[in-house]
N, C-alpha and C positions, 0 to 999 in steps of 0.2 A: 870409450867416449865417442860414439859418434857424433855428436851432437858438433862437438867443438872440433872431429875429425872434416868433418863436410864445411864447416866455416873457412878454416886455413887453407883446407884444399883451393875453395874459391878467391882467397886474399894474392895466391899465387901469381895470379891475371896482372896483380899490380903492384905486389911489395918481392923484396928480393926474400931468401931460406932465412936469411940472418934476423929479417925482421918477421919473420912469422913464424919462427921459435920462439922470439923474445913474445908477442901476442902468447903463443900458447902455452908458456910459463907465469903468465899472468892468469891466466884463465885458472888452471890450476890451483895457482895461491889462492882465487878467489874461493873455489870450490871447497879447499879446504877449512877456509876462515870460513863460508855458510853452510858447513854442515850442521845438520840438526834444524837450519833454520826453513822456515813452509812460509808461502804468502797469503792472501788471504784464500786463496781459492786451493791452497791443500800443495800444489805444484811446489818444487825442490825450489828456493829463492834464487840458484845459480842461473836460473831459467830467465829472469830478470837482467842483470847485468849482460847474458849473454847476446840479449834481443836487443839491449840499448846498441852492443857491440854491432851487430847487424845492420842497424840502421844507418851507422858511420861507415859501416863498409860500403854500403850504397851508395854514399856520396864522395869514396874515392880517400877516407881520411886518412893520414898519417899513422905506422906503426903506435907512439907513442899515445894518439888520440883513442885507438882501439883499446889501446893497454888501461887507458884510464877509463875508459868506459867499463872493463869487465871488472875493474878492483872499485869503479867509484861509490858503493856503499862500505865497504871495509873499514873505513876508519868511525865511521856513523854508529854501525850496527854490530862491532866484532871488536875483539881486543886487538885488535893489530895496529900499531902505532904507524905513524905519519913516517918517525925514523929509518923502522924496518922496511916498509916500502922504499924510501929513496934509497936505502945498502940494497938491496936487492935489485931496483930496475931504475936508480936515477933517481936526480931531484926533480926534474922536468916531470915526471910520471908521479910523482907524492904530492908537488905542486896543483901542478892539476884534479887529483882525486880532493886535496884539501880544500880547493876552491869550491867544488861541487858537495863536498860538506857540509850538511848545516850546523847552523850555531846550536849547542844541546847544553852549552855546560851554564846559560844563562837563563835565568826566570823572568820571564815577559807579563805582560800587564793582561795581554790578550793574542790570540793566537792570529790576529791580524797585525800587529806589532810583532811577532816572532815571524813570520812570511818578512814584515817590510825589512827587518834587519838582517835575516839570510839574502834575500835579493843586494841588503848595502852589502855583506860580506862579500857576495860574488862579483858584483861590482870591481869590486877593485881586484880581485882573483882576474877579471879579463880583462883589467887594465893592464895585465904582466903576460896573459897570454888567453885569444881571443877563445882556442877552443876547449875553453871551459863554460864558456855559455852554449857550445855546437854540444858536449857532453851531455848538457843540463835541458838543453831542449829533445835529444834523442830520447834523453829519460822519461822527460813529460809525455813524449810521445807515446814509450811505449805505456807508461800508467792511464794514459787518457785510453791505448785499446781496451786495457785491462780495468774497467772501472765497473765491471758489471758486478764483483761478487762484497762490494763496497758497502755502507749505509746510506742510503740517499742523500742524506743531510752534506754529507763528507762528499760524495759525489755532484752537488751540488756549487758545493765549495771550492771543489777542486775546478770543474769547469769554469766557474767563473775567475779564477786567478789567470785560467789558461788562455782566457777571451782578451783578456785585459793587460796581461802581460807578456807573455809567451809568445801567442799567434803572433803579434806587434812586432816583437822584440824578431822571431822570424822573420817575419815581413822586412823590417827594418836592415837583417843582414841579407834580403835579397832571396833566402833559401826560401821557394817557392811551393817546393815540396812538401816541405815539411808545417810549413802555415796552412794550408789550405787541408791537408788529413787535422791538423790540430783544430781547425775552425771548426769543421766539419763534425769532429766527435764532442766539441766543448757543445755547441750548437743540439744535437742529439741525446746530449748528458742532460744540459735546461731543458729542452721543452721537447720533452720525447715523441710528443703524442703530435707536435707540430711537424717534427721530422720526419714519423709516419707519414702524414698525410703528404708531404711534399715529394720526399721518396717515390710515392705511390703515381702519385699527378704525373711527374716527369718517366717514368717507364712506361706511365699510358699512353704518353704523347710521345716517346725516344719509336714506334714503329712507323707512326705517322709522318714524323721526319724524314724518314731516313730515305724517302724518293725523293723531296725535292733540296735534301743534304747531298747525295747523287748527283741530282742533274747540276748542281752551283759547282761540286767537285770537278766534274765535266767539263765544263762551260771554263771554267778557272782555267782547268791541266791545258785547253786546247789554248788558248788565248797565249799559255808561256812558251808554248811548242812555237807556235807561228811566229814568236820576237825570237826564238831560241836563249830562251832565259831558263838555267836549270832552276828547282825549287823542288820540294817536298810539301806537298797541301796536308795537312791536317788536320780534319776537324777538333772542334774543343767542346768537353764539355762543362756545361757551368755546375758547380757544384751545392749543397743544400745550403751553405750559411749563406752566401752569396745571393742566392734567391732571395733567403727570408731579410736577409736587409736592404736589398730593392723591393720587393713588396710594403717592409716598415715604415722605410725612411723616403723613398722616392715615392711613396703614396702608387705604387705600380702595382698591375694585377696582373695574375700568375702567366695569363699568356700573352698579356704583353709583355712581360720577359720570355718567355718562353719564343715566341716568333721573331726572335734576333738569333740567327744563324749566326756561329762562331767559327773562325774559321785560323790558322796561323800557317805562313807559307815560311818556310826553314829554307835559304840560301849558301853559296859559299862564300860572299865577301860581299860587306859591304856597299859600292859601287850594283850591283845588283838588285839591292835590297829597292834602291830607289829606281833603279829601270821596272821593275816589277810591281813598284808603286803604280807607274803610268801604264803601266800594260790594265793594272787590275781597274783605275780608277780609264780607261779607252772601254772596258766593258760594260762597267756598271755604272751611274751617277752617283759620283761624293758627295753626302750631306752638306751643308755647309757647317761651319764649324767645331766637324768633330774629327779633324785633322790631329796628332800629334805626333811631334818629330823628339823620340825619345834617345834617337842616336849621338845628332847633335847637341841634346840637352840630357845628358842619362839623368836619372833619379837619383835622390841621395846614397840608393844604397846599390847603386851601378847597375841596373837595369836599364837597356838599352834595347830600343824597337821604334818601328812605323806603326803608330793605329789610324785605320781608316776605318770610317762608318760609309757603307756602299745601300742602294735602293734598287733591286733587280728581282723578277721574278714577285714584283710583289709586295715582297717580304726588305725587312733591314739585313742589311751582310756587314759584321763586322770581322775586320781582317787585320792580324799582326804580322809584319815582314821581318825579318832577321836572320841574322847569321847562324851558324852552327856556335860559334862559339857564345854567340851572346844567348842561344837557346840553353846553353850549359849553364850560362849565369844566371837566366832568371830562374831556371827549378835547383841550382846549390849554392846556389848568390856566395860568401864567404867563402864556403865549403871549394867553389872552384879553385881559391887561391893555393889550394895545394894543387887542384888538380892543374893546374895551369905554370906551376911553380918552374919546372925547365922548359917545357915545349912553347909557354907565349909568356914571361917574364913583363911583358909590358901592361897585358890582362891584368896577372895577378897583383901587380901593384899598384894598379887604379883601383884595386879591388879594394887592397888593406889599405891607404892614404883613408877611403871613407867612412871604413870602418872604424880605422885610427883617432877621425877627426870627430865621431859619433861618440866615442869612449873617451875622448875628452873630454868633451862636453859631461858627460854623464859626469867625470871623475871631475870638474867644476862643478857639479850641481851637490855633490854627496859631499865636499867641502864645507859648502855655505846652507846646507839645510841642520835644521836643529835638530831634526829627529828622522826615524827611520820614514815615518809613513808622511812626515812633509818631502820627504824625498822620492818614495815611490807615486806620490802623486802625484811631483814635478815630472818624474819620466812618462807615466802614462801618458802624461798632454803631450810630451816631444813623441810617442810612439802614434800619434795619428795620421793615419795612411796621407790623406789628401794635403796638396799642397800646391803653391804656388812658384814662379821662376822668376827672379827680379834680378836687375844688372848694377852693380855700382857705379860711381860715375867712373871707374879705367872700363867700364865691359868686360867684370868676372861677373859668373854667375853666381846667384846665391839662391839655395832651396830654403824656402820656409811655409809654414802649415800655413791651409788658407783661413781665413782673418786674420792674421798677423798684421801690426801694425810699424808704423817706422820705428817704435823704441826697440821691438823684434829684430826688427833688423840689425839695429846701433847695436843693442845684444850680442847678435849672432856675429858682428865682428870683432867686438871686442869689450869686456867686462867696464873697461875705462871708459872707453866711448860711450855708451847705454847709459852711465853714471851721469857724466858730461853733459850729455844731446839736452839743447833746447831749443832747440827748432829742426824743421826738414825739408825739404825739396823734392817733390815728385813730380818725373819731367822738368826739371828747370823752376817749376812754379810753388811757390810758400803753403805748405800744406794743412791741417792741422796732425799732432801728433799719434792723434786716436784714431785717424781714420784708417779703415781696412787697405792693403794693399791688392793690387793686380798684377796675374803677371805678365811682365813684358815692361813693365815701368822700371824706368831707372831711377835710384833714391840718393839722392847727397844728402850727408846727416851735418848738422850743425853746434860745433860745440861751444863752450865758452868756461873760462878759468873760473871752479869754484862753484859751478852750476851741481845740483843736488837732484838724484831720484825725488818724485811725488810718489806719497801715499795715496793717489787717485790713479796712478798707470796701473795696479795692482788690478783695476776693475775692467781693464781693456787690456790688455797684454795678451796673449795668448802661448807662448815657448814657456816649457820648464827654465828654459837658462835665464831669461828676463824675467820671470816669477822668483827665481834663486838668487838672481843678482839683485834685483830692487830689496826684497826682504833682508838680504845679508847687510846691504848699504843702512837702510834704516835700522836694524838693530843694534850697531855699531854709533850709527848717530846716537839712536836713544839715550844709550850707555856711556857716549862720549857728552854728550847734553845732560844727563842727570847728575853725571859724576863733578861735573862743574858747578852744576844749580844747589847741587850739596855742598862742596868745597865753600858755597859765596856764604850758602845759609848757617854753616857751621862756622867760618869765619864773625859772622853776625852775632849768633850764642855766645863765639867766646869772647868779643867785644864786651859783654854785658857783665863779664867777671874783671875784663882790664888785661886779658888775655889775648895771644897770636897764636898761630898756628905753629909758627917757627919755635915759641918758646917751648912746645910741649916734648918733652924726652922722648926718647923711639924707642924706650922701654917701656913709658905709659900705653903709649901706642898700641905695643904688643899687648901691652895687657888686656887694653881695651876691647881689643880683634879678638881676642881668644876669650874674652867673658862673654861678645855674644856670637860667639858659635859661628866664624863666617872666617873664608879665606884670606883675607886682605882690607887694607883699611880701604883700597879703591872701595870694595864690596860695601863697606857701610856708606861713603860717599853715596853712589848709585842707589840705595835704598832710601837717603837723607834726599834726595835729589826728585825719589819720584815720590817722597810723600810718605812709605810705609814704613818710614823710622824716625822720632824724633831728635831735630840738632841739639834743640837744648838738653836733652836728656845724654847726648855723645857729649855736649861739649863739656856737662856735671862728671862725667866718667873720666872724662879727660883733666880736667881741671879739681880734682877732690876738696870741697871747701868747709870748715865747717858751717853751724848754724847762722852765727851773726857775719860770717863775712858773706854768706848767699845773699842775705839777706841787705847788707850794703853794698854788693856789687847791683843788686838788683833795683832799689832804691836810685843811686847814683849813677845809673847807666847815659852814657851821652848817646842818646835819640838818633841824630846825625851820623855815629859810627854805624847802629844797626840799621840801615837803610840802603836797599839793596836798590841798583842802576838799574831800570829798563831799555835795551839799544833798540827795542822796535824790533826785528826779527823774531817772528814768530816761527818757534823750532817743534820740535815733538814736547816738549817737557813746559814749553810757555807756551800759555794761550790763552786769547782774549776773549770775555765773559760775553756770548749773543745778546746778554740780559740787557747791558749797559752800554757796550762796544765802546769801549775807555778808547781817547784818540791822543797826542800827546799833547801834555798841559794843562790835561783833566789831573787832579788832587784822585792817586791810585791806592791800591793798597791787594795785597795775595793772598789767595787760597789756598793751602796746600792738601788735593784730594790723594787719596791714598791709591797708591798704583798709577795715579796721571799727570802727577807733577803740580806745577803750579800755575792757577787759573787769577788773569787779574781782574778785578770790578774797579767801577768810580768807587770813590769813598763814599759818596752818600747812597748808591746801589741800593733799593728797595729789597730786592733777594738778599740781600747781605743781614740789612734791619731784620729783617722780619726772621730770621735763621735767631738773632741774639746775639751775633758775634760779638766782640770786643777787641778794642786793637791793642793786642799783645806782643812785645819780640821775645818773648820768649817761648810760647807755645806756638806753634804752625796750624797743628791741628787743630787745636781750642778757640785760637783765635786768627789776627789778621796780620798781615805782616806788612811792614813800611816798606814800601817802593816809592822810587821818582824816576823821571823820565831823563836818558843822555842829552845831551845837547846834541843838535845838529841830525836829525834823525829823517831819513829820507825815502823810507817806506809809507807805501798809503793804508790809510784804514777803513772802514767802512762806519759810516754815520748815517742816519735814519733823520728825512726833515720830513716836518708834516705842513703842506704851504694849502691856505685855504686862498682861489679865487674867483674872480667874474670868470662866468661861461664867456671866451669867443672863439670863433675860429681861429685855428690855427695856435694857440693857447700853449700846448701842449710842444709844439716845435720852438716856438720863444722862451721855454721854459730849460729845453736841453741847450739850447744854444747861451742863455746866460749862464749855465753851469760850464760850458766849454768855454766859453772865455773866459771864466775865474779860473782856467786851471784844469776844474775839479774832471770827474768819471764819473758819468752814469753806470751803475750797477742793475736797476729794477725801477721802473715809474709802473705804478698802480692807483688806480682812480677806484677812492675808497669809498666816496660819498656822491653826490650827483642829482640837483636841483635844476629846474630851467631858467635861476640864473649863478648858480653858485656849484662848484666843485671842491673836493679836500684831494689831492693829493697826495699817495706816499712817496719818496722819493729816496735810494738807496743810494750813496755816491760816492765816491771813494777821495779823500781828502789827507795831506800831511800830518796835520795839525789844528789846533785851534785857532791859531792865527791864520790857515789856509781857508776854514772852515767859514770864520767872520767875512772876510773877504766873500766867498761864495753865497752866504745869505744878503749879504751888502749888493749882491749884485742882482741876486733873486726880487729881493725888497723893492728896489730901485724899479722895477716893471709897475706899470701902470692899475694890471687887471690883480694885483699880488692884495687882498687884503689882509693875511697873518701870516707869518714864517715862525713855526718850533722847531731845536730840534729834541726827537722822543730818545730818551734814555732807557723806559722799560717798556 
């Protein structure tokens, strides 16, 4: 076995005998369990697990981590149970290969639905322990070298889960190494023929470089000698994806990326990192603003550096300054918290804190989404690189993606708060809630008792967590609004037999729920509620009557019991007809559309006429259902006047100012019509009532230049 003799020999460097036995008794087991098995390219499948092993060993991983890499197809692809792994090497190590499992033993709708639900599986496998996803990304790794002996189609598909997911999810724990080989192959996977050419470009131009990469080297090394600042200069190279999405998206051509000199100077401490700052920026001129101070602010996923953009020679010099230790984090980002685990204990636990607080979040998000792929969608959005740095009003920092808006923020500190927020403060000053934030801005969110998510943040939001928390909140409403809009409507049906809800036995009940095929009798509420189930047809199941007593409950029904209260709050399951815009006082009456709840018109509603309805309580769907309006109701509505007047100046400001004295709100003025001396006016205004309403035309009328006041119902 050499193969796996030359691996252990090098684990030596860094794990004790004991634990690189335990490694090569795994390796073994695995060997055993893939015998018989070839991958696509003919090679022994042990070949695989032992390369993922490899890659973990580069970044320094734990005995156990190595262990599950070389066994983590076994339980997928081989009769070897989850059990025998943990009597053999631990639950920790069966743990881990289990998470890196996929889901097999379920039938998916599509093979984009099997991905989203292995990704939720793992999910919560690195909510118990993180290096199940450092497993799962070696894996990728090594499958994305090995993709050449594949079907295009599948290599296709696999690149792009790896762009999307992977690289990010990388990026995301810091490990820098391992994103940028992943970009790079998913990159070369899609669009081959683009990666030739780029490939090609940059080797043309790497000879022409490399004199005045020299003389900047030079010019650098002398400048730290003369302050007596140690450092290690390195140049950088940039690599193909990186190109091609500055070329895509920065609209930049190839050598103007290409004539930005990279350069990173490696230090021993901190305090240094910023002397070396002034030495470099005493040589060459800083841009202006493309200064970043990444130490005092690290990134979410604890990457920490100085970037300077320099103009020397000509050319742009950009330059990263940093520690030894922080150069460890940004190429094993996570991966360092072992390696860091006794020699700098303070490292490695600012490391896992972010990691921690990142897999929170994720395991909040995989909570509140209904399904697999509304959930790998929410995490896509939280895995995008760019971001912004905003302070609360004590001065913590808070990372969020840029566009993010204040409700992002109210999100990202707490599920309650985001719910809450009805207003914000950026800087001190009243914001609105949609607007994008900057960073450097400090945000105070504002809440209030009983304040409710909109169904309009959904179109500006930008975090998986405020995407997962608004949709969680409304669903719950919906479900909590329809179940009581059913409870009123089905109290109303059974009004019409002389029946209560209390009176019904809770074995009728039963019965009822189990004739139509549904969980619980909430379930038929909520279905009565949004419209796709008839009350009167529950409340006949419920109440079994024969012919002549249907028929005189039906006859003798008191009008006034079937008559359902409108409080004015319009929720997901009520809402007011555009057609008609019923305001209270108007003579109402409900729609029940099927899946939306219940929609109210005027009673004399030309759309209602002209449909043929009739006003029935006993049918919903057939017909129209009696409503009236609560007392004392102190929400506005939206009314439609149409005022015809004299052309004068200034017409138009005497017309808003008599609406603001009545009270009322302008919503929309539109001048619909227009003679040289007569105008029509629409006017859209926001009023209590009808008695608000009269007042506000009373007041319109009372103008001199005013010859008619309507107002339009359709």
């Amino acid at each position: 076995m050499p193969e796996i003799d030359a691996f252990t020999e090098g684990l030596k460097e860094y794990l004790d005998d004991q634990a690189v036995n335990l490694v090569r008794q795994a390796y073994i087991c695995a060997e055993k369990a893939h015998e018989g098995q070839f991958r696509r390219s003919g090679e022994p499948y042990i070949i695989h697990p032992l390369a993922v092993a490899k890659i973990l060993a580069g970044l320094r991983m734990d005995s156990q981590t190595l262990m599950a890499a070389l066994l983590h197809d076994v339980i997928e692809d081989t009769d070897v149970a989850k059990e025998e792994l943990a009597a053999q090497f631990g639950d920790v190590v069966a743990e881990l290969v289990d998470g890196v499992s996929k889901l097999t033993q379920i039938e998916f709708k599509s093979k984009a639905e099997a991905q989203a639900e292995n990704f939720r599986k793992m999910t919560l496998a690195m909510a118990k322990d993180i290096r199940v996803i450092l497993v799962k990304l070696a894996d990728r790794l090594h499958n994305m070298r090995t993709l050449g002996p594949l079907h295009p189609e599948k290599r296709r598909r696999i690149a792009t889960e790896t762009l999307d997911i992977y690289a990010p999810i990388a990026n995301r724990l810091g490990i820098n190494s391992i994103r940028i080989e992943l970009e790079d192959l998913g990159f070369a996977a899609l669009y081959p023929m683009r990666a030739k050419y780029i490939r090609k470009a940059v080797q043309n131009l790497r000879g022409n470089h490399q004199e005045i990469i020299g003389e900047i080297k030079r010019r650098l090394e002398e400048r730290l000698s003369e302050r007596d600042l140690e450092g290690v200069i390195i140049g950088r190279e940039k690599h193909l994806n990186s190109i091609y999405q500055k070329m895509k998206y920065k609209h930049k051509s190839f050598h103007e990326i290409m004539d930005v000199y990279a350069f990173r100077i490696v230090t021993d401490n901190e305090d240094s990192c910023y002397r070396i700052l002034g030495a470099v920026h005493s040589l060459y001129k800083p841009l202006p603003g493309r200064f970043k101070d990444y130490i005092a602010m690290p990134k979410a996923n604890g990457y920490q550096s100085l970037h300077t953009t320099l103009f020397g020679m000509h050319v742009n010099i950009e330059i990263q300054i940093r520690t030894t230790e922080m150069e460890a984090l940004a190429n094993n980002g996570i991966a360092a918290h072992w390696l860091y685990k006794s020699s700098s204990p303070d490292v490695a636990a600012a490391s896992q804190v972010r990691v921690d607080r990142w897999v929170k979040g994720l395991m909040e998000m995989r909570e509140r989404s209904d399904d697999s792929m509304e959930f790998i969608e929410d995490v896509k959005i939280d895995l995008f690189p760019d971001e912004i740095y905003v302070f609360t009003p004590k001065g913590k920092i808070l990372e969020l993606p840029a566009g993010a808006t204040p409700v992002d923020f109210a999100y990202s500190i707490h599920t309650d708060i985001g719910n809450a927020c009805v207003a914000c403060r950026v800087n001190k000053v009243l914001s609105p809630l949609s607007a994008p934030l900057q960073s450097g801005q400090t945000i105070e969110i504002v809440t209030a008792p009983g304040a409710k998510p909109s169904m309009s943040w959904l179109s500006f939001v930008v975090t998986g967590k405020a995407k997962s928390g608004i949709r969680h909140f409304l669903k719950e409403q919906k479900q909590s609004e329809s179940s009581e809009l059913g409870r009123l409507l089905l109290k109303k049906s059974l009004n019409s037999f002389g029946k209560k809800l209390s009176d019904i036995p809770k074995e009728q009940i039963k019965r009822v729920v189990k004739h139509n095929k549904v969980s619980s009798f909430d379930d038929i509420l909520e279905e009565i509620g949004l419209g796709s189930r008839m009350s009167y047809i529950v409340a006949r199941q419920l109440v079994p009557l024969d012919d002549e007593q249907v028929e005189a409950s039906e006859v003798g029904q008191d009008e006034d019991s079937s008559t359902l209260t409108i409080k004015g709050a319009e929720g997901l399951l009520v809402s007011f007809a555009h057609c008609c815009k019923p305001i209270p006082g108007d003579p109402i009456v409900g729609v029940m559309g099927s899946g939306s709840g219940l929609m109210i018109h005027t009673e004399n509603c030309s759309k209602l006429n002209a449909k043929g309805r009739s006003k029935q309580s006993g049918s919903e769907q057939g017909g129209l259902i009696a409503l009236d309006w609560a007392k004392d109701i102190t929400d506005e509505f939206s009314v439609v006047l149409k005022v015809e007047l004299e052309r004068q100046r200034g017409i138009i400001a005497e017309l808003a100012s008599a609406v603001t004295i009545a009270d009322g709100n302008i919503e929309k003025i539109n001048v619909e019509e227009q003679s040289a001396k007569h105008s029509v006016i629409s006017l859209v205004i926001h009023v209590q009532g009808r008695q608000h309403l009269a007042r506000v035309m009373r007041r319109i009328r009372n103008m001199r230049a005013v010859i008619s006041i309507a107002r339009v119902k359709n």
